[in-house]
KEKE-3310 file (N, C-alpha, C; in steps of 0.2 Angstrom, whole numbers, plus 5000, padded with zeros to 4 digits):
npx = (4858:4856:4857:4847:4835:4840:4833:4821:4817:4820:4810:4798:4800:4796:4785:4778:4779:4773:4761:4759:4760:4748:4738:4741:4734:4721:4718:4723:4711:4700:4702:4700:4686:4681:4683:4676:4664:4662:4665:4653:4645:4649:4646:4631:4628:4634:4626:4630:4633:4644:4650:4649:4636:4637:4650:4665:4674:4669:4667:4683:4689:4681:4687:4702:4702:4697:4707:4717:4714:4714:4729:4734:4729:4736:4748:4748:4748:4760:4769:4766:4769:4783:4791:4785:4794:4808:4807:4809:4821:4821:4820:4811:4808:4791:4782:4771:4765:4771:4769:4755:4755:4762:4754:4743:4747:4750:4739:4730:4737:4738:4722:4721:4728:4718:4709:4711:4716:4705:4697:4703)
npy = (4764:4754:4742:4744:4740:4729:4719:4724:4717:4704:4703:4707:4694:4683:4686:4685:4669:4665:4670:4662:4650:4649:4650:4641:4630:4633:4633:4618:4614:4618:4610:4598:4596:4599:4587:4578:4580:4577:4562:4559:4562:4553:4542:4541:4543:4532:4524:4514:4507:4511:4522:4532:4537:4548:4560:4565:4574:4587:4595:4593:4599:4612:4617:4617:4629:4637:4638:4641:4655:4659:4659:4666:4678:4679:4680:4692:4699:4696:4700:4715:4717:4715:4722:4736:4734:4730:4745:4751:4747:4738:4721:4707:4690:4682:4668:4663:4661:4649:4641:4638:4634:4623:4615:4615:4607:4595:4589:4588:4579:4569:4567:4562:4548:4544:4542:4537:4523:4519:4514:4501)
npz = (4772:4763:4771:4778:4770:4762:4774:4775:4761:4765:4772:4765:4756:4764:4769:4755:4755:4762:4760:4747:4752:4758:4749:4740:4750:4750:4738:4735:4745:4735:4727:4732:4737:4723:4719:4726:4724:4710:4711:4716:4707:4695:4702:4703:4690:4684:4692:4704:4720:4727:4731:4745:4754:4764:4764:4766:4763:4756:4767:4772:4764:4761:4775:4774:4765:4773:4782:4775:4775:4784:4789:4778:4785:4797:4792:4785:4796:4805:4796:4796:4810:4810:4802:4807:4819:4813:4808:4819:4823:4833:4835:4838:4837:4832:4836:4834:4822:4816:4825:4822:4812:4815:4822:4817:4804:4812:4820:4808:4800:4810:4810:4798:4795:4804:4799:4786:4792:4796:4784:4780)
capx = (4851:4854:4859:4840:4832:4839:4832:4815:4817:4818:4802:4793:4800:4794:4778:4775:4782:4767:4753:4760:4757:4740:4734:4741:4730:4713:4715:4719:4705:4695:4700:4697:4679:4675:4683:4669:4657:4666:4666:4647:4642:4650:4643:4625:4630:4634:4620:4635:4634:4651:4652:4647:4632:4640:4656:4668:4677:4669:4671:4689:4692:4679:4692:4707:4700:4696:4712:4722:4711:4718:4736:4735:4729:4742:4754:4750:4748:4767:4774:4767:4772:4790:4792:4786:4801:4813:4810:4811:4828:4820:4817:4808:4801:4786:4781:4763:4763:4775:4764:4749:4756:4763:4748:4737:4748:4750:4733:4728:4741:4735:4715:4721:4731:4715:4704:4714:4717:4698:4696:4708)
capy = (4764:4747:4738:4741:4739:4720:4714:4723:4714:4696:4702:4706:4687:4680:4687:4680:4662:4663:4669:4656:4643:4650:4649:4633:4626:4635:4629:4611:4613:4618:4605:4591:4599:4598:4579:4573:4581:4572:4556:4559:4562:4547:4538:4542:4542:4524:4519:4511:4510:4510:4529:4532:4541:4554:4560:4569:4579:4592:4597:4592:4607:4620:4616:4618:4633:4640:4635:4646:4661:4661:4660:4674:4683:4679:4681:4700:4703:4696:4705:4722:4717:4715:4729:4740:4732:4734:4753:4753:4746:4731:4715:4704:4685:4679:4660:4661:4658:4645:4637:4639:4629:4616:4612:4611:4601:4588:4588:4583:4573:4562:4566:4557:4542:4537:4541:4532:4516:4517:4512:4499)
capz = (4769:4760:4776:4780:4762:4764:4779:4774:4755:4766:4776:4760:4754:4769:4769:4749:4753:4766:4756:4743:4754:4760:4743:4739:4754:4748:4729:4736:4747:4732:4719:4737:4736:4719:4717:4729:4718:4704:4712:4717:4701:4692:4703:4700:4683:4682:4696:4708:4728:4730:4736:4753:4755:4770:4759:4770:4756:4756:4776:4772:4757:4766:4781:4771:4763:4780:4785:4772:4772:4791:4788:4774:4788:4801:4787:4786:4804:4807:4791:4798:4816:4809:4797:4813:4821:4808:4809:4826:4825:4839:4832:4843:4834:4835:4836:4836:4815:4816:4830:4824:4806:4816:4826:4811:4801:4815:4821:4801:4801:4815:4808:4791:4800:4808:4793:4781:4796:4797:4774:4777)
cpx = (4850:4855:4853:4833:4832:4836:4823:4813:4815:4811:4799:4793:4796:4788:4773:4774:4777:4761:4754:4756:4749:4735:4735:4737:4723:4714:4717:4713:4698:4693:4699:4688:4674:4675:4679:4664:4658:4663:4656:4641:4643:4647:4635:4624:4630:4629:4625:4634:4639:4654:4649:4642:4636:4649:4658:4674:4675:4668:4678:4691:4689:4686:4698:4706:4701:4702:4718:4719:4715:4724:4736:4734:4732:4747:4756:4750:4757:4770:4771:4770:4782:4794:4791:4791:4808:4812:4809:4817:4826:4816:4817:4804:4798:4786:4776:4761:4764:4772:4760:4748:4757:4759:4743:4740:4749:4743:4729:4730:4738:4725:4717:4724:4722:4711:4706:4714:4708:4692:4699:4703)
cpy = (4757:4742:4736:4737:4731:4715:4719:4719:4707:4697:4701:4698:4683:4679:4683:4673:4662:4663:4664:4650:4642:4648:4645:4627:4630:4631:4621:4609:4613:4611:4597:4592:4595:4590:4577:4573:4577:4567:4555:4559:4556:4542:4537:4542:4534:4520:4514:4513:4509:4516:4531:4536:4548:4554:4568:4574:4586:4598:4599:4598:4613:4620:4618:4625:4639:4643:4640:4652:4663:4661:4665:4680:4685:4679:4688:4703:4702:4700:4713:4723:4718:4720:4735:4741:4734:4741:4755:4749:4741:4728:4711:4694:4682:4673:4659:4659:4652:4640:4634:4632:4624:4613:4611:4607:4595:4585:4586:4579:4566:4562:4561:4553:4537:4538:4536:4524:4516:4514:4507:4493)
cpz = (4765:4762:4779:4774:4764:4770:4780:4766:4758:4771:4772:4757:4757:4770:4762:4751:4758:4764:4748:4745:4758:4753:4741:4744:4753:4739:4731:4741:4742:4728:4727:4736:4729:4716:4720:4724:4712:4704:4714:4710:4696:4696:4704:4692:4682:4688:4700:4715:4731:4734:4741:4751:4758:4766:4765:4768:4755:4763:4775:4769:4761:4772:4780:4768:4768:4782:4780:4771:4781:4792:4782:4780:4795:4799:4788:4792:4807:4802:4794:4804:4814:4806:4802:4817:4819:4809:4813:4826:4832:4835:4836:4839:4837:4832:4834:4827:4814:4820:4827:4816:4806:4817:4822:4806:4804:4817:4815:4800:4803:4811:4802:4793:4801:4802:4789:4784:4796:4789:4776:4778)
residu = (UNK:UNK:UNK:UNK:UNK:UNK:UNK:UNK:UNK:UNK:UNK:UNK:UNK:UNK:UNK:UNK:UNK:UNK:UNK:UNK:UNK:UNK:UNK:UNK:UNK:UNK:UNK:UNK:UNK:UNK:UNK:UNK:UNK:UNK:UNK:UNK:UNK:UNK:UNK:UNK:UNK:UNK:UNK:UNK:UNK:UNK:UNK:UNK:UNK:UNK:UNK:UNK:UNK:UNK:UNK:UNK:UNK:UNK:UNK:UNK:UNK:UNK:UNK:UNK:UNK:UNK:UNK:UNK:UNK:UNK:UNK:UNK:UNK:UNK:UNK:UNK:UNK:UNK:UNK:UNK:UNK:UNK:UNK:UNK:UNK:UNK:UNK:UNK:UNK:UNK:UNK:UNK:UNK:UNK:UNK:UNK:UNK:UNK:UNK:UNK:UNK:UNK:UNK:UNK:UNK:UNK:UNK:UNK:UNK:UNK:UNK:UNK:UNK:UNK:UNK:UNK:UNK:UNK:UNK:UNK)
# end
């Protein structure tokens, strides 16, 4: 009984450190959001045209925001697929989270590369 306890206690772990990090990417996308508005406002405030008209900030946080409400919910589709598993005694892993992680941090990666070579 406590040989299978332990390898559903690291599913449950597994699942948290996921929706941790989905919520760490909605509340940075919130506080990317509201620092445009921040920076929109001080600058109206001091009457300065040093801030772009077309502010691409808050795309940037919606999109991160997006972007963690959809690995919360790849999170729990793999933790029930796996917990399934576990108590069928056939464990199978899946890629598709781990994929799908990699392929949007590289692909912001490479977006912020050219955004920031396109400031300089």
């Amino acid at each position: 009984m406590f040989d299978k306890s332990r390898e559903h206690l690291a599913n449950e772990r597994t699942f948290l450190s996921w929706i941790r990090t989905s919520i760490a990417l909605m509340g940075f996308g919130f506080v990317i959001v509201r620092f445009g508005l921040f920076l929109k406002q001080i600058t109206l405030l001091f009457k300065t045209a040093d801030y772009p008209s077309q502010s691409h900030s808050s795309v940037v946080g919606v999109v991160m925001v997006a972007i963690g409400i959809l690995l919360a919910l790849m999170a729990f589709v793999q933790y029930r697929k796996h917990e399934a598993q576990l108590r069928d005694n056939s464990f199978y892993p899946s890629t598709i989270l781990l994929f799908f992680t990699t392929l949007v941090l590289i692909v912001g990666g490479v977006l912020l590369i050219f955004y920031l070579l396109s400031t300089i």
